[in-house]
N, C-alpha and C positions, 0 to 999 in steps of 0.2 A: 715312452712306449713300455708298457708291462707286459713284465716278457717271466716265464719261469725258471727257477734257477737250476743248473745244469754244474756238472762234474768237470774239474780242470784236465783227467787224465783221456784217454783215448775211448775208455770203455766207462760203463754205465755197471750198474750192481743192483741184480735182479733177481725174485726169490722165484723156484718155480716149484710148486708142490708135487708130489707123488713120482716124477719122473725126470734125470737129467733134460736138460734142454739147450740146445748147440748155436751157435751162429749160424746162419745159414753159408755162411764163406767156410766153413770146418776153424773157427778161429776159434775152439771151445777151450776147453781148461787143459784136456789131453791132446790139444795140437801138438806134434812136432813130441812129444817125449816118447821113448822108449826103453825096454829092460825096464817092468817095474811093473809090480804083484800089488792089487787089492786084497784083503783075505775078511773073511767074517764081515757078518752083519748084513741091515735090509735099510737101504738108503732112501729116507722120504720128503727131505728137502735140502736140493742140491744148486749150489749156488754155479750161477750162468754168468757172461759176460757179451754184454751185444754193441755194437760197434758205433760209433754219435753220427748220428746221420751225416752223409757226406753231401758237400755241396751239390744244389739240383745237376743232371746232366746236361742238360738246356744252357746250362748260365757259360760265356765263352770263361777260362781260365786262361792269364798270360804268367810268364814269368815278372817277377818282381823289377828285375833288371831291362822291363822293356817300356817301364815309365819312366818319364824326364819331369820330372818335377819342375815347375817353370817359377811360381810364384805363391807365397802364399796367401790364402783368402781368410783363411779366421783362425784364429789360435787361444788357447788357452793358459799356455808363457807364454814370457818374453821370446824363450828359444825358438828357430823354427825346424830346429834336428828333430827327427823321428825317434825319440828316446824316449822311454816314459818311465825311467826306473824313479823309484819312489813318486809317482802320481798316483791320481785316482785312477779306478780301472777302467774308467770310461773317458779317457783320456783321447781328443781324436785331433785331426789336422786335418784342414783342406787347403787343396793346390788346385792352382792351374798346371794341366799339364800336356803334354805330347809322349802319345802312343807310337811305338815302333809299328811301321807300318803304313799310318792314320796321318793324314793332312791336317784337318778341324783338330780343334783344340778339343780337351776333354777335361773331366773336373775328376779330380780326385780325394778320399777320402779315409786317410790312413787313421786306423784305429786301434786300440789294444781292450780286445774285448776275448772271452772264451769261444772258442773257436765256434761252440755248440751254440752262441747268442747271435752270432757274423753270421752264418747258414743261416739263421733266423731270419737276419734284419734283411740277406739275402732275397729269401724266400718271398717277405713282405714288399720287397719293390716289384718285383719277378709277376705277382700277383695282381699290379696296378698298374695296369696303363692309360697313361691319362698325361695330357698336356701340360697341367700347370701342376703335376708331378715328378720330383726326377727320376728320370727314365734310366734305368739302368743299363750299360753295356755289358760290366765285366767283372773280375777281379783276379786280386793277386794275392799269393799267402807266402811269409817267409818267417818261420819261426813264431815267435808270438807276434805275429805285427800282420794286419789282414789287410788292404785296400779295396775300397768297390772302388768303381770306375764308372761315374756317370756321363751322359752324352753333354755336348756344349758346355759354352766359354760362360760359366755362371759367377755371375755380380752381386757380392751383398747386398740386399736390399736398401738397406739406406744408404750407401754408397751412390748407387747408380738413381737413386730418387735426388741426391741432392746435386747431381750433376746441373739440374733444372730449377735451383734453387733461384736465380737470378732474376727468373721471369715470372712474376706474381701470376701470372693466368698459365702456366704452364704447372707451376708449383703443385695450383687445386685440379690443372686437369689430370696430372701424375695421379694425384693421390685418388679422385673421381673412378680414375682408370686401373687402377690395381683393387680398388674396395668391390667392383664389378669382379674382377677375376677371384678374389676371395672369395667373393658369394656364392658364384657356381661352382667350385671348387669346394667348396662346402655343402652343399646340396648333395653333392656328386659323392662326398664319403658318407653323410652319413646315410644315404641310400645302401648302403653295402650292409647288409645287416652282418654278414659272417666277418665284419670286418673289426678283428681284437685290438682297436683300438678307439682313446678318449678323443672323441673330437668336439675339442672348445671353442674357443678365440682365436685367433692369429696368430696372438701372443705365445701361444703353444708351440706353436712350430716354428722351427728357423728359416726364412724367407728369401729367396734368391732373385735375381733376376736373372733370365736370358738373353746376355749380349747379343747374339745376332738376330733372335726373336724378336726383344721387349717385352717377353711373356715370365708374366710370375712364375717362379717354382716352388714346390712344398718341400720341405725336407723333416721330416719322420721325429727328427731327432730336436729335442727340447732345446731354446735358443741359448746363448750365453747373456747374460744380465745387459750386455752394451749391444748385443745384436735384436733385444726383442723389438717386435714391430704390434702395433694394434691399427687394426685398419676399419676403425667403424663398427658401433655398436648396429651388429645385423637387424635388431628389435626397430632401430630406424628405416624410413623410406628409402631405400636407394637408388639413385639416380639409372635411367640404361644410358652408358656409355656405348655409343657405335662400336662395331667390331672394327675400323680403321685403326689402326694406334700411330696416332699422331708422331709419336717419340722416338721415332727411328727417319721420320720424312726431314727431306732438305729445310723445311722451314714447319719446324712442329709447333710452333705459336698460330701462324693462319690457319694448319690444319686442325689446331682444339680451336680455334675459333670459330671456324664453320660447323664443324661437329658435333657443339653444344647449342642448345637452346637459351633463351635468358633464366626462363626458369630452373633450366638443369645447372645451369652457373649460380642460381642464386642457392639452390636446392644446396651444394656443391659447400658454397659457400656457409652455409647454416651449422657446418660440421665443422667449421674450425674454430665454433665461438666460445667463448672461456665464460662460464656461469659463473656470478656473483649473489652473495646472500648477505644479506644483513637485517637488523633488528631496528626497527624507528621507534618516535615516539608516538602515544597512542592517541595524540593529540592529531600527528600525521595525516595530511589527505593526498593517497597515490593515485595514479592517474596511470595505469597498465597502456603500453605501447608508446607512451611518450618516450624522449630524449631528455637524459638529465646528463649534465657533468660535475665530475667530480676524480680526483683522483684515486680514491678508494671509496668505498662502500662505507667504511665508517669514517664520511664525512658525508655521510645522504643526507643529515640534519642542515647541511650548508649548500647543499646542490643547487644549481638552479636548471630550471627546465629551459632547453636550448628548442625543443619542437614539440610541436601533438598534434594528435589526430583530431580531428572535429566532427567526424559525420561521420562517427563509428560510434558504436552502441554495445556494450558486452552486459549477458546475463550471471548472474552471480552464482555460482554453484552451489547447490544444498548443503547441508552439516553433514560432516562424516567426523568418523573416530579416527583415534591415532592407528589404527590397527585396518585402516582402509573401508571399514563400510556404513552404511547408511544407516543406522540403528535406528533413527529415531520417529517418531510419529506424529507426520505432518499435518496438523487441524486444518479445517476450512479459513483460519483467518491467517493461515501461514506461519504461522507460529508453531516450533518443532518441540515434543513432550519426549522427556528420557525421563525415566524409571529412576529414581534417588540413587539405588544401590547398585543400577549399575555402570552409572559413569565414576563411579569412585576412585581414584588413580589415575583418572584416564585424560586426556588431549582430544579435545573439538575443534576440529577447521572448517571455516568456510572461507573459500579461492576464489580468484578472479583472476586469470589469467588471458591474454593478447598472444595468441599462437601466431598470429600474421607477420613474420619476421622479414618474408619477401617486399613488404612494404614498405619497410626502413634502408633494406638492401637496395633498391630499386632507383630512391632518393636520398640517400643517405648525402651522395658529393654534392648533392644540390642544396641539401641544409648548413653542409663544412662551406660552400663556398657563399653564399647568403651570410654566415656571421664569421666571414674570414677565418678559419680554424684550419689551420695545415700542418700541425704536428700535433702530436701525441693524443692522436685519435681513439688509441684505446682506453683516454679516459672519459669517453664519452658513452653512456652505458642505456642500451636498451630494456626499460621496465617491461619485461614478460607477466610479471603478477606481481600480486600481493594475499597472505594468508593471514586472514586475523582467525589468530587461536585463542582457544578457554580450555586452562588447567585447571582439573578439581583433584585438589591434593587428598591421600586417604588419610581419616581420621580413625584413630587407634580405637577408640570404643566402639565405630563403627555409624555408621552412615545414617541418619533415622529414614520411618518411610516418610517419602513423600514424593514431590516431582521436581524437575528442571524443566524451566520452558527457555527456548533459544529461538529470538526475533527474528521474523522472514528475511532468508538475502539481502530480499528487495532494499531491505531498511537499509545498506549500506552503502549503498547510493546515494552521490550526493550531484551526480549528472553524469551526459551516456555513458564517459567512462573516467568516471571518477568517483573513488572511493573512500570512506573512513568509519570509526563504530560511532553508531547512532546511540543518543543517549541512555537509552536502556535496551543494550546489548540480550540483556539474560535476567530471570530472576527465578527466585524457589517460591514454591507453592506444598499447601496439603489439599490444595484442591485439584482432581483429575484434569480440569475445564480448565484450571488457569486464574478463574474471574479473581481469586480473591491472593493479592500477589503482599509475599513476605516481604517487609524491610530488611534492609541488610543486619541491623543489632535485631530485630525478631528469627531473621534466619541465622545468626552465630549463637544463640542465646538458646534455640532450638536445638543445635546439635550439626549443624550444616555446617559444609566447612566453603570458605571465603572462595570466593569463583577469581582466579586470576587471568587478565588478560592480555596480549602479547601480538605484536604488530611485525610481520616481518615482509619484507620484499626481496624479490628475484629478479635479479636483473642479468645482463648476458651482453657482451661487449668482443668487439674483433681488434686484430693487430692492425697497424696501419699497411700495409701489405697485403692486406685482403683489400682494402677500400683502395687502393691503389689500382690492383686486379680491375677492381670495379670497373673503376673511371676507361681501364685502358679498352676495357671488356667492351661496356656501352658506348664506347667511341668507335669500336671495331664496328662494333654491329649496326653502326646509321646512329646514334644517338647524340644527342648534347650532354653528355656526364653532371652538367652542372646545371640543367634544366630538370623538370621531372615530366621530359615525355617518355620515359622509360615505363613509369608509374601509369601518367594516362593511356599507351600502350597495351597495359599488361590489365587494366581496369581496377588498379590498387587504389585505393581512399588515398587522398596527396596530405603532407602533412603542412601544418603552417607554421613558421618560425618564428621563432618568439624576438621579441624585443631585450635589450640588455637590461631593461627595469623590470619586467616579468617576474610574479611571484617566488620566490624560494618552494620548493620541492616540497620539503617539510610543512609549509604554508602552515597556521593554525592561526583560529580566528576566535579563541577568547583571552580576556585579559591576563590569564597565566601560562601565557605560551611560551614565558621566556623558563620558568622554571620547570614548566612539562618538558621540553626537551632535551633538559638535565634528569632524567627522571631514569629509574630503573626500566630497561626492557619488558619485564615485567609487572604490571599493578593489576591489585585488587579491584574490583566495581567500585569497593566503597570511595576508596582514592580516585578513582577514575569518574566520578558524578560531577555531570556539567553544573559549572560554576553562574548561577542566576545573576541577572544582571537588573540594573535598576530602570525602571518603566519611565517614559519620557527621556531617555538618554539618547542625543544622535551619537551613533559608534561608526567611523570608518569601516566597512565592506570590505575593501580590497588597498593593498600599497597604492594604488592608481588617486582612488580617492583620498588617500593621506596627501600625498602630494598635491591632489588640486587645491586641498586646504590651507595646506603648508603657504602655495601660490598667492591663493587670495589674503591670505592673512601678512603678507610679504607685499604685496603691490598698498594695503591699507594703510600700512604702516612708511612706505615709500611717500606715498600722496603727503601723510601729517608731516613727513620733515620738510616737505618739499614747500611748503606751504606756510612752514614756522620761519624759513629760509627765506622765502618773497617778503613776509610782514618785516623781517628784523632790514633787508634790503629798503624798504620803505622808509623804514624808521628814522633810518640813519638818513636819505634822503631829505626827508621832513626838517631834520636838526638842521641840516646845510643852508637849506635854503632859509630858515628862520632864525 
């Protein structure tokens, strides 16, 4: 909270031109003295003292001696004594405590702040009333040491969040259920326009709960590094949580369970997932929205695909720059024209992303329980996209004229939703039109500089705890967790499970696949130029047809022994009997 800085003493020092000027209390510079002569002279600026604002009249004031400090809530030592000699000046404590007088518990907030900044921070609660704010009662002053006095028995927020850690669908309705109270708590300040302060993230402010509520609290004052909370990027959809709150009922698991929708649970669920990135080879063909496993990302090169989708279809997004926009000039035959000089420097993406994450969610137990998979499900990772980029590095003499032309999307299609670079990605031209297209030594030879390209995937994976949630979820709700009528349900595309001989992830289908996927992240087109193969050669398609080969070539060779094995059984009979 930024606040103006103020004088440690009682009074303020203030210039007033042309004429003495007095407190309004008579507290001026000649209060109280007597016997005593001015002589000579014409006085034309005369220093005043005016008194630090006193606490509002409104706000109730108790003695210090009339709170019991019962427990404390957050600390910044180890100690929990009221002392702060040699601390920061913004050194505070909060307690539970009990008010002489007062039944309900009450929170307290002992601080060692200038008197002049406490009236402040005063002021600023005094100013706000509002539910999932703390409400202020009261305070107390005793020498340097101030206390507000806020209403209810308040729970650090991760404390009383992880009281429910135990129950996977309780866990995301918790968290569901407090990113709703954020949001309009958030609406709700920055509407205040007179209101002097930053309002960010969550993460800004220190977070309470209210024990006998269940209702979130804001508190003003900036978190300590182990109390911050982030509750959802608000830029996201957010779920409407019912006004019920489950987390105070006899049995708050059936209560989020009626409460939620499948989609609000799966909705719910899409926030806890952990994004992964990595680099393939450019040989790679990804397949957005499938299921690959793998322990890490960089071992995508060894993945193999556990599901996919079949009767889903994605369109391929236009060229854009590194710098977000669409620069360039789409011809009739789909082929996209940049200006020579000015992608110079610069980074080209064209994405394919699978935004359908409820469709994984939906089926996910029905693909773990299809290929037997019951631990360590977060290394099972949902393909979101894939971005193949083109870096044109800047050449120092400088760029000549001419053009870039970049292959329609379409060209990266290799079916509905499988992707890799088609063999001529990109090429430089001095023709406007394109028709008359550089070689690669014509365009370095030129002045062009070398077009490099780079293959990366997004992939996005949950803890087993959330699929857990899942299973318990879709059970609650009428479902078979390990069916996909959750999916036919919900009218999501069902996914089909792969077989354990199913292609590798990385798949590549020319004969130097084993050294492309040793290959730097990045390559040149000229490295990158599909390798011609020889005309009448049958080549194996797919691993499926290696193996039928393999087969037939195995049963061929079974027959010759088996056959050299009856002749020599003959042979020997023949000797016997002759």
């Amino acid at each position: 909270m930024d606040s103006e800085p103020c004088s440690d003493e009682e009074y303020i020092h203030i210039s007033a031109p042309e004429s003495p000027v007095f407190a309004s209390d008579g507290g001026g510079i000649f209060s109280g003295s007597q016997h005593f002569v001015v002589a000579g002279g014409t006085f034309n600026n005369i220093t005043s003292y005016i008194p630090v604002p006193a606490v509002p009249s409104d706000i109730r004031m108790i003695p210090m001696g009339d709170i019991d400090l019962q427990q404390q809530l957050q600390m910044n030592k180890e100690s929990g004594v009221i002392s702060w000699k040699g601390e920061r000046r913004h050194a505070r404590r909060v307690y539970s405590a009990k008010i002489d007088g007062r039944t309900s518990n009450m929170t307290v907030r002992a601080t060692k702040l200038k008197r002049c900044e406490w009236t402040r921070d005063i002021a600023l609660y005094m100013s706000l009333r509002h539910s999932n704010i703390l409400q202020l009662w009261g305070g107390a002053s005793a020498g340097n040491v101030h206390a507000t006095v806020f209403h209810g028995d308040l729970v650090p927020f991760k404390q009383f969040a992880a009281r429910y850690d135990h129950s996977p669908i309780m866990a995301i309705y918790t968290r569901a259920y407090y990113i709703s109270e954020w949001k309009q708590t958030y609406k709700d300040l920055i509407s205040v326009p007179s209101l002097e302060l930053k309002v960010g993230s969550s993460s800004d402010f220190t977070l309470w709960v209210r024990a006998s509520t269940g209702r979130l609290s804001v508190d003003f004052e900036p978190p300590d590094s182990d109390s911050e909370v982030s509750l959802w990027d608000l830029r996201r959809i957010l779920p409407t949580v019912p006004a019920t709150n489950a987390l105070l009922e006899a049995n708050p698991e059936a209560v989020a369970i009626d409460s939620l929708t499948l989609e609000q649970y799966h909705l719910i669920c899409q926030s806890l997932v952990r994004n992964r990135v990595n680099t393939l080879s450019l040989c790679a063909t990804v397949s957005p929205g499938s299921i690959i496993s793998g322990s890490s990302l960089d071992e995508y090169g060894n993945c193999v695909v556990v599901a996919c989708l079949t009767a889903e279809s994605l369109w391929p997004s236009p060229w854009w720059t590194s710098w977000g926009r669409q620069d360039g000039e789409v011809g009739e035959d789909g082929w996209t024209r940049y200006e020579a000089e000015d992608v110079s420097g610069t980074e080209i993406h064209c994405c394919m992303r699978y935004f359908n994450l409820q469709a994984w969610l939906s089926q996910a137990n029905h693909v773990f329980h299809r290929r037997q998979i019951t631990f360590n499900l977060d290394d099972y990772v949902f393909v979101l996209g894939v971005i193949f980029g083109l870096t044109i590095p800047t050449i120092k003499e400088g760029t000549p004229p001419g053009y870039l032309f970049l292959c329609p999307p379409k060209s990266f299609e290799t079916g509905p939703l499988s992707f890799k670079w088609p063999d001529c990605p990109a090429y430089w031209s001095l023709d406007p039109s394109g028709a008359e297209r550089l070689s690669v030594e014509d365009a370095a030879s030129l002045g062009f500089p070398p077009l490099q390209l780079s293959t990366m995937v997004e992939g996005q994976s949950w803890d087993d705890s959330v699929y857990t949630g899942l299973n318990q979820f879709h059970r609650a709700k009428g479902f078979d967790p390990e069916s996909q009528d959750v999916a036919r349900h919900l009218g999501e595309p069902l996914y089909q499970v792969s077989s354990e001989r199913d292609p590798l992830f990385a798949y590549v289908d020319d004969e130097d696949s084993s050294t492309a996927a040793d290959d730097n992240s990045q390559t040149t087109l000229e490295e990158n130029a599909p390798v011609e193969r020889d005309e009448g050669v049958d080549e194996p398609t797919s691993i499926h047809d290696e193996d039928s080969a393999i087969s037939q070539a195995l049963k061929f060779t079974m027959s010759v022994q088996l056959m050299l094995m009856l002749f020599v059984v003959l042979c020997s009979a023949y000797d016997v009997v002759w």
